[in-house]
C-alpha positions as CSV (number, residue, x, y, z in Angstrom):
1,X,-3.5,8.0,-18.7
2,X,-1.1,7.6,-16.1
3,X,-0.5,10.0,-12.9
4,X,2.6,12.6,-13.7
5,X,3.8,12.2,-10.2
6,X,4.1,10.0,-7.4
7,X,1.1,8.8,-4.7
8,X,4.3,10.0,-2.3
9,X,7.8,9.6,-2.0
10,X,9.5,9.3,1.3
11,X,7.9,7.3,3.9
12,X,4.5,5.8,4.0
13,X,3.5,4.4,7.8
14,X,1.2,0.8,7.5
15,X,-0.5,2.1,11.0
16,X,-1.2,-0.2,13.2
17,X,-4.7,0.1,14.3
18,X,-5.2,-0.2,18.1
19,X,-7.9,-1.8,20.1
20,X,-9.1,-1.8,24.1
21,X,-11.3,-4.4,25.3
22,X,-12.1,-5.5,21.9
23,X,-13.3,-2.6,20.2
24,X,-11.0,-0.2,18.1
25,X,-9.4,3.0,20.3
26,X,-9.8,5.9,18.4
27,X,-8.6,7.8,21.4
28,X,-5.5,6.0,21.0
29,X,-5.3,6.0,17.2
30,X,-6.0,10.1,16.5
31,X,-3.0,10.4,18.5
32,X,-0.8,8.0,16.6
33,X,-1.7,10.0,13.5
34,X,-1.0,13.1,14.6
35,X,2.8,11.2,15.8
36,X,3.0,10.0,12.6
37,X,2.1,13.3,10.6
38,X,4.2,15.4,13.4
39,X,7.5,13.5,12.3
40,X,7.2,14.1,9.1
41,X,5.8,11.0,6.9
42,X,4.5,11.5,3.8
43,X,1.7,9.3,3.7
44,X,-0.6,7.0,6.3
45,X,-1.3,3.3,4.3
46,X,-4.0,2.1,6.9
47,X,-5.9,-1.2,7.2
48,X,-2.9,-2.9,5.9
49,X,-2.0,-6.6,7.5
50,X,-0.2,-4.5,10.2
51,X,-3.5,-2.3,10.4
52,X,-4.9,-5.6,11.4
53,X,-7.2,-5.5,8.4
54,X,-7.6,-9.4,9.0
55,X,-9.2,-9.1,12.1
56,X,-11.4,-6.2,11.6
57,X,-15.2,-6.7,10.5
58,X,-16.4,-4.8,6.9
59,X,-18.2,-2.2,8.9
60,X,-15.0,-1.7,11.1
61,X,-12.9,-1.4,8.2
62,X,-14.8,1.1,6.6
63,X,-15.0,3.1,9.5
64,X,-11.5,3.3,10.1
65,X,-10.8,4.2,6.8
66,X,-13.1,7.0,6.5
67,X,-11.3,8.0,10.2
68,X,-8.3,8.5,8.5
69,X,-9.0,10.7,6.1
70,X,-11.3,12.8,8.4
71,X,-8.1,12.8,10.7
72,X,-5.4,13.3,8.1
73,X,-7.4,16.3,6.7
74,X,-5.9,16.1,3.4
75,X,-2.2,16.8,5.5
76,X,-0.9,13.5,3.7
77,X,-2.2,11.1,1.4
78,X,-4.4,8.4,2.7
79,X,-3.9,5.1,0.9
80,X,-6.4,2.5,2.2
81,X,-5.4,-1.5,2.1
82,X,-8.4,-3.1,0.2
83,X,-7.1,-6.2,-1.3
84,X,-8.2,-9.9,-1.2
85,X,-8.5,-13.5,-2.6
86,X,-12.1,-13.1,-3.4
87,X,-12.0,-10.5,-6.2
88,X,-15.5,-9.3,-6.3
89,X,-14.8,-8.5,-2.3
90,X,-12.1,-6.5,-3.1
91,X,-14.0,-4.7,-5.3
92,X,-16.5,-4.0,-3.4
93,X,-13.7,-3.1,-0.2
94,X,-11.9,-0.9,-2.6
95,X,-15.1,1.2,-4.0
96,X,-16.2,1.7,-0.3
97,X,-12.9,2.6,0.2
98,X,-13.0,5.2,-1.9
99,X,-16.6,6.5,-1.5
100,X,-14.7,7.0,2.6
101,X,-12.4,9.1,0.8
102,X,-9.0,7.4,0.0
103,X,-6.5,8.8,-2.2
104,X,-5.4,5.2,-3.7
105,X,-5.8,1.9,-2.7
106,X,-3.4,-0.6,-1.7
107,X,-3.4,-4.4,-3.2
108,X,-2.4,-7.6,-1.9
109,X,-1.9,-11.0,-4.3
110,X,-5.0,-13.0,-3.5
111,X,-3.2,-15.2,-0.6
112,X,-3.5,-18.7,-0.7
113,X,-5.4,-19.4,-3.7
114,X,-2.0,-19.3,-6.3
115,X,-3.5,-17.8,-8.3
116,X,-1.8,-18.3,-12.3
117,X,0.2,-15.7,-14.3
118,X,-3.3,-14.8,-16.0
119,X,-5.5,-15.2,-13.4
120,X,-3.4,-12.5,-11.2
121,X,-3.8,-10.5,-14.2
122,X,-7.4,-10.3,-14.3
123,X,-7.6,-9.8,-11.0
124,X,-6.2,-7.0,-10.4
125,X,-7.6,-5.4,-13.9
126,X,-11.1,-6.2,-12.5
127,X,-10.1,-4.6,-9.4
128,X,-8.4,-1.3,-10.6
129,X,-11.1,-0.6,-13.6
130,X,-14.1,-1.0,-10.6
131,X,-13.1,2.8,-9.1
132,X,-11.3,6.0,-11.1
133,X,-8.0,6.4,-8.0
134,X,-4.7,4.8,-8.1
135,X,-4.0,1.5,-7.0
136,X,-0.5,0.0,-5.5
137,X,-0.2,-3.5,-5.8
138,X,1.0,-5.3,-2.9
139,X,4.1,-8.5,-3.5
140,X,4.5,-10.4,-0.4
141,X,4.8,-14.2,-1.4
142,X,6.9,-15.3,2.0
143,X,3.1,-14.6,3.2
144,X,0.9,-15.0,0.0
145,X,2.3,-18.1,-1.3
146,X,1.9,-15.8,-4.8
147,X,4.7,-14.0,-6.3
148,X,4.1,-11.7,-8.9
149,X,6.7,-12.1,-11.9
150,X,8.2,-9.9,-14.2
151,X,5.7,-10.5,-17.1
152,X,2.6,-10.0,-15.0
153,X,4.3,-6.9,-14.0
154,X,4.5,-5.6,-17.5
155,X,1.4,-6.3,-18.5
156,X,-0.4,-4.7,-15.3
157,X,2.2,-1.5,-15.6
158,X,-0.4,-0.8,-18.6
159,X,-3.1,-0.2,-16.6
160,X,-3.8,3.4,-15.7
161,X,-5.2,2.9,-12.5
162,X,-2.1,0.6,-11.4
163,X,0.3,3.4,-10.9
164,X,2.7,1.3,-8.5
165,X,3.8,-1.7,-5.9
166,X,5.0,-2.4,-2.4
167,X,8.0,-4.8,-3.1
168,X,8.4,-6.9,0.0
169,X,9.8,-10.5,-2.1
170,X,13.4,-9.6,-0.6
171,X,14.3,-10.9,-4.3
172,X,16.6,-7.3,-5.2
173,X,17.9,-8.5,-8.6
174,X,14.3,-8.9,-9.8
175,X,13.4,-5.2,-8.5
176,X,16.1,-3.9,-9.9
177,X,14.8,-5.5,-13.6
178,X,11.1,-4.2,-12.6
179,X,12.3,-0.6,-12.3
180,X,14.5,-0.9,-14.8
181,X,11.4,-2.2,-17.3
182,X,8.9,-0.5,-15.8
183,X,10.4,2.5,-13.7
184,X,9.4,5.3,-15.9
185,X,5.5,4.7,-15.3
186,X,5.3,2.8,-12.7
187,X,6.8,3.6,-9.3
188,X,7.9,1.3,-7.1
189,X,8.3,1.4,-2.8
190,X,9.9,-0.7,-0.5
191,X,8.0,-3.4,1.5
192,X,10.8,-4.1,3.8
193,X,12.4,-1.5,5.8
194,X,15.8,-3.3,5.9
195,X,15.8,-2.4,1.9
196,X,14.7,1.3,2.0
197,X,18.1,2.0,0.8
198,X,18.8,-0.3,-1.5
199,X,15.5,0.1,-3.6
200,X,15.9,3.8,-3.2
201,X,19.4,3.4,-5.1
202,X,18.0,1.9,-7.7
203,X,15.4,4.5,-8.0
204,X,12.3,3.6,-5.9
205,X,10.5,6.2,-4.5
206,X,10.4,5.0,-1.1
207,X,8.5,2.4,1.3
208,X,5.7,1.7,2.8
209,X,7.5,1.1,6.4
210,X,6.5,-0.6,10.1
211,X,9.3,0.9,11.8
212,X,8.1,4.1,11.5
213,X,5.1,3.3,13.3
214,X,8.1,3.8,16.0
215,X,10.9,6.2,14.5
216,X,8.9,8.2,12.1
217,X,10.9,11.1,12.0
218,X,14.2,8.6,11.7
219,X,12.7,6.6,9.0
220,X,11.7,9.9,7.2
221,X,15.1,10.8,7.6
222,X,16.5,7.6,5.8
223,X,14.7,9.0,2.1
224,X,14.6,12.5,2.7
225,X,18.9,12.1,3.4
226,X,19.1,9.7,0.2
């Protein structure tokens, strides 16, 4: 059965995560939270590909995550990035992710591998059935090389864990078709920040943002004014 409400509307930051001399700088990072939460966002999306989730070992991406939720303390939803081309990985990423303590998971298309209609199917099935919290799925082909189309997106709208996506394929006429299809049970936000408005007035619910890394309280601003 799926959620009743939203994982958030409004703003979700994709922290960055920072590092000195090679080692993450939690210093540094609790204080970014705390920015982030003082202007006002309504969710922190960490270990994202802005989070640097790339670069970061399993151990260190564990850690972080759990970080976040210690820091957050419930304040605002935690949404971890967990995704891969490897599905079993991201299984395994997203159920430590949740034993840390995330609210939902965030999913990217399994980069490079083009993976077919079907195949992107099953993946992200296996993925959302292998923990009981809500999964966002994650469209970024200008860096995936894998779009995800409107029948995959039907068919994946039936799961209950797969509650939403972060729409960042610039391709407006095809979001406006997925929340017009889909929009009733299946929520979609913003992947770029130059479209928060547009996707908003078609009825997303918000984005998932970098500027507000910067401007939180501006960005914040943008929804909570719309």
């Amino acid at each position: 059965m799926k959620r009743e409400t939203p994982i958030f509307t409004g703003v979700g930051t994709a922290i960055v995560t920072p590092f000195k001399n090679g080692k993450i700088d939690y210093e540094a990072y609790g204080k970014m939270i705390e920015f982030q939460i003082a202007g006002g966002v309504d969710s922190i999306v960490v270990c994202g590909t802005t989070g640097e989730a790339s670069t970061l070992t399993d151990e260190e991406h564990v850690e972080v995550i759990a970080y976040t939720v210690d820091r957050t303390a419930k304040r605002v939803p935690v949404i971890a990035g967990a995704g891969s081309n490897d599905t079993r990985y991201a299984v395994w990423l997203s159920r430590e992710a949740r034993r840390a303590g995330a609210d939902a998971l965030l999913q990217v298309t399994p980069y490079y591998n083009k993976a077919t209609p079907k195949g992107l199917i099953k993946h992200f099935q296996t993925i959302a059935d292998a923990t009981d919290i809500p999964n966002i799925l994650y469209n970024v082909p200008s860096r995936t090389g894998c779009n995800i189309t409107m029948p995959v997106y039907r068919e994946l709208a039936k799961h209950p864990n797969i509650v939403a996506t972060k729409e960042a394929s610039g391709n407006i006429s095809a979001i406006a078709q997925l929340i017009a299809e889909c929009g009733d049970d299946f929520d979609v936000y913003s992947g770029n920040d130059d479209q928060i408005v547009p996707i908003l007035s078609l009825g997303g619910k918000g984005v998932i943002s970098v500027l507000s890394n910067v401007v939180p309280k501006e960005t914040h601003d943008i929804c909570r004014l719309w």
